[in-house]
N, C-alpha and C positions, 0 to 999 in steps of 0.2 A: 148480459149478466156475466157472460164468459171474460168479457174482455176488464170488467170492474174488479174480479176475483182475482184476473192478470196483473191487471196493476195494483192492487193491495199486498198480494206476494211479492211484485216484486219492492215497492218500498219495503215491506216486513223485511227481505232478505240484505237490503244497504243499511238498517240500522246498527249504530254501534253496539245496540245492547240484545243480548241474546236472547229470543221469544222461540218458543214452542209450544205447540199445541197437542191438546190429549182428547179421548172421546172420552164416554162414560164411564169407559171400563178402563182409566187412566194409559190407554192405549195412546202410542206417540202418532200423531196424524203428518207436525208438521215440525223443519227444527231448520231455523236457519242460518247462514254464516256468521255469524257472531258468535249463535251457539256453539258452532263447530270449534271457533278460533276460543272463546274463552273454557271450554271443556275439552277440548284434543278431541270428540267424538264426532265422526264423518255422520251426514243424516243418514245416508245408505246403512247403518250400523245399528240406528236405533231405531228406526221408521217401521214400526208395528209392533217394534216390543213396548213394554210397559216402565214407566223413568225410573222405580225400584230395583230392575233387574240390572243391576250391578254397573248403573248408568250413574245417576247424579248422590243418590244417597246421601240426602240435605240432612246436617248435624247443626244443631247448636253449640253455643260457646261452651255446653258443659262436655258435651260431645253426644251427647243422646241422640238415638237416628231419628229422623223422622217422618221419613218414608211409609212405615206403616201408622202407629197410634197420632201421630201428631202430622199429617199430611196437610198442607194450606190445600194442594188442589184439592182431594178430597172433600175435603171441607166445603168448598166453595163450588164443589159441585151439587155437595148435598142442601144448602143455603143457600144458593146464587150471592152473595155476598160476596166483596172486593176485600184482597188481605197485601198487607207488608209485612216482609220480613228481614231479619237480619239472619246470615244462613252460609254454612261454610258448603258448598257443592265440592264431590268425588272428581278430580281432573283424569281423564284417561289415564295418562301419568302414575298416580296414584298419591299425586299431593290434594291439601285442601286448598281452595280458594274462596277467600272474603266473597261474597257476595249481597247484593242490593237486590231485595225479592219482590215484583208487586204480582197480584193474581189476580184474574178476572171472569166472570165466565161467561162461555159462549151459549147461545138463545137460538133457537129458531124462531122460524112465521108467527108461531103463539106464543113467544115469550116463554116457554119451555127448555131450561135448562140441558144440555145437550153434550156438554164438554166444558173445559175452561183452557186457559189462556196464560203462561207465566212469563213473565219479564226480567231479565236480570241483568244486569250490569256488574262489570268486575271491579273490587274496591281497591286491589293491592296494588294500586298507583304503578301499572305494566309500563308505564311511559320512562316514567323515574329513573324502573327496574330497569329498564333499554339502555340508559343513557347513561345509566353506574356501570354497568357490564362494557359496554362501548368503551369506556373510559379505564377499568381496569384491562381490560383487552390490549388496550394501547400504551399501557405501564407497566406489562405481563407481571401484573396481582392478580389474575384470576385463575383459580383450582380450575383443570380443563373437564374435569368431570360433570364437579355440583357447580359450575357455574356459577360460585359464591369466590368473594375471596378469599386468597393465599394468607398462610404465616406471615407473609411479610407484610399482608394489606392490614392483618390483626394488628402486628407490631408496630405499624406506622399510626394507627386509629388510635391504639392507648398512648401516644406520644403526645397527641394533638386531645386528647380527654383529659388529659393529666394534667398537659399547660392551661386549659381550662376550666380545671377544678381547682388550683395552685394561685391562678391570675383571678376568678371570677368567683370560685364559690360554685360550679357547678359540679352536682354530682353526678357519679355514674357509676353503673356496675358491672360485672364478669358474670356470666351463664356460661357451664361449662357442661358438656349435651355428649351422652357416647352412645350408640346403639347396642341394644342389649342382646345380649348372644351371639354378637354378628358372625363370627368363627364359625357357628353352627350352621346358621344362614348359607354361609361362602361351602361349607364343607356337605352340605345337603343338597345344594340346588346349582352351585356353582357361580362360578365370578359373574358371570355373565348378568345371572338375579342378584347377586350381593350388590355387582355394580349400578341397579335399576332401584336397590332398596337406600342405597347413599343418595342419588337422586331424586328419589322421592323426599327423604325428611330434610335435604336440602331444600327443594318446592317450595314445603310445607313454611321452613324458615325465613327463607324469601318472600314468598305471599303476604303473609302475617306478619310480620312485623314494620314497623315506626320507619319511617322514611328518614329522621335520624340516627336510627340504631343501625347498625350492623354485624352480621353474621359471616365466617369465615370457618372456611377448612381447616382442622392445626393439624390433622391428620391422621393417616388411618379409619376410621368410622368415628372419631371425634371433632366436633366444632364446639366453635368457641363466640359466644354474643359480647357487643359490648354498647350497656344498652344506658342513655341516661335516664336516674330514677331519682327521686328525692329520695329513697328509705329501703331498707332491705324489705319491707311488704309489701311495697309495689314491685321491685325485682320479683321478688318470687311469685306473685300475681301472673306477671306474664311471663314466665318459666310454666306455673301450672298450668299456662291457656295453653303454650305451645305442647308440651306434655299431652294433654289431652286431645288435642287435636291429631300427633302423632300416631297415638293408640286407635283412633277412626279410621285412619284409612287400610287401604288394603291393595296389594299386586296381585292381580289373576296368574296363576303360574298351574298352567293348565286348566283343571276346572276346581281349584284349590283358591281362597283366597290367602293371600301372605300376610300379617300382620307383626308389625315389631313394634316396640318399646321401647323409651328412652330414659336414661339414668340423669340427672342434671344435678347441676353443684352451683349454688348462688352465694355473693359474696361483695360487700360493695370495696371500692377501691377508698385507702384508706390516707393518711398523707403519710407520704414518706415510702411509699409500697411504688417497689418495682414491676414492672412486667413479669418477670419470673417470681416473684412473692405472691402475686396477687393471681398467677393461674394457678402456682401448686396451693395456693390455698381453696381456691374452686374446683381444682383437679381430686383433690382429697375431700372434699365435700362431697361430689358425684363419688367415690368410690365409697362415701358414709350410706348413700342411696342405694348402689351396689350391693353394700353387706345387710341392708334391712330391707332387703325382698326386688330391688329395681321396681323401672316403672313408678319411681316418684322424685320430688323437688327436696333437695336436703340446702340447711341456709347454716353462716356461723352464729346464727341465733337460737339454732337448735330446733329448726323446721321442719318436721319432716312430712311431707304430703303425697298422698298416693291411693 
């Protein structure tokens, strides 16, 4: 028996997709290296506590937690019943990541529910992400910080979107993203956490979004998207997913969790619009966002969400 339990751990531990196990009392029993690699969280770290305790804190797209009322294990501890989910997981970090959820649960000798079993896999295409970064790396466009591209990576992308909306008809648009308060942040806690809170809604950027689109540093605690949409509703669609998913997460800064919020200004690029037309027009959008409370999505259609 010893040696069956051997070898089932150790496949669980080479799959690419990360499984953990809980007991009754959502107690963490087992959590393997995939786990570790796609949540930053060593097992030694989580192994007895419970995945609520400021571990994975699964969010939906609207951003609703759901760790406690809306738990799949939970659930499928109390049904034995197998669930899918679509599910953003808490990265150490403190970005969100897409993930791919399936839940199962575990039985003893009589068929007696006893724990459950979750699966996940990460969706934000990590491969792609490797091989953009490798590539800005070697063209030095990448912000050494957020890990995202530089100004000039922004500046070169709307060069190449423009001759492609001019040539083709294809459209696209400007998200323009600043952290809210971050002075306060830098002036309270120090660079040290201001610099871990650009990091993180960099993450968050990175993860979530389109493998065609890309996000860049323009500077200071602002970035800049440049995303193709057919319509300024679909822009500001995923302006308010990324919005919302920002406001979920959270930096442990002692036994404090940190949370910030982001200002955004959407705007689609128009003919005849410059690079610098077409950011202070999204620059001044997000400051529209700014004067009506922050923490939401302002469009030049007169959008304002929050």
């Amino acid at each position: 028996m010893k040696e069956i339990e051997g070898y089932y751990k150790e496949l669980l531990d080479n799959l690419y997709d990360g499984v953990y196990c809980v007991d009754s009392g959502r107690r963490i029993i087992y959590w393997n290296k995939a786990a570790e690699q796609i949540t930053g969280f060593q097992s030694s770290e989580v192994l007895g506590k419970h995945c609520h305790q400021n571990i994975l804190r699964h969010v939906d797209e609207v951003g609703t937690e759901l760790c406690e009322g809306s738990c799949s294990l939970a659930k499928t501890i109390a049904d034995g019943l197998l669930r899918d989910a679509e599910v953003y997981l808490h990265h150490r970090d403190g970005h969100r990541v897409p993930v791919s959820v399936r839940v199962t649960p575990i039985r003893d000798d009589r068929g007696r529910v006893i724990g459950a079993a979750e699966l996940f896999s990460d969706n934000s295409s990590k491969a792609a992400m490797l091989a953009r970064l490798n590539e800005l790396e070697q063209l030095s466009l990448l912000d050494p910080l957020t890990k995202l591209g530089n100004r000039r990576f922004i500046e070169m992308n709307f060069r190449s979107r423009w001759d492609e909306m001019n040539r083709y008809g294809f459209s696209f648009g400007v998200i323009f993203l600043d952290i809210d308060h971050f002075k306060n942040i830098n002036d309270r806690y120090g660079h040290d956490v201001g610099d871990n809170v650009l990091k993180m809604v960099a993450g968050t950027l990175a993860s979530n979004s389109r493998p065609f689109d890309v996000f860049g540093r323009w500077g200071g605690e602002e970035f800049v998207g440049i995303l193709r949409s057919p319509d300024i509703k679909g822009l500001c669609a995923i302006a308010e997913r990324l919005r919302t998913l920002v406001r979920t997460y959270f930096l442990m800064y002692a036994a404090d969790r940190l949370r910030v919020t982001v200002s955004l200004g959407a705007t689609m690029a128009r003919k005849g619009d410059t690079l610098e037309e077409l950011l202070r027009r999204a620059d001044q959008l997000m400051f529209q966002s700014k004067s009506a409370g922050r923490d939401r999505v302002s469009s030049d259609e007169s959008d304002v969400s929050g």
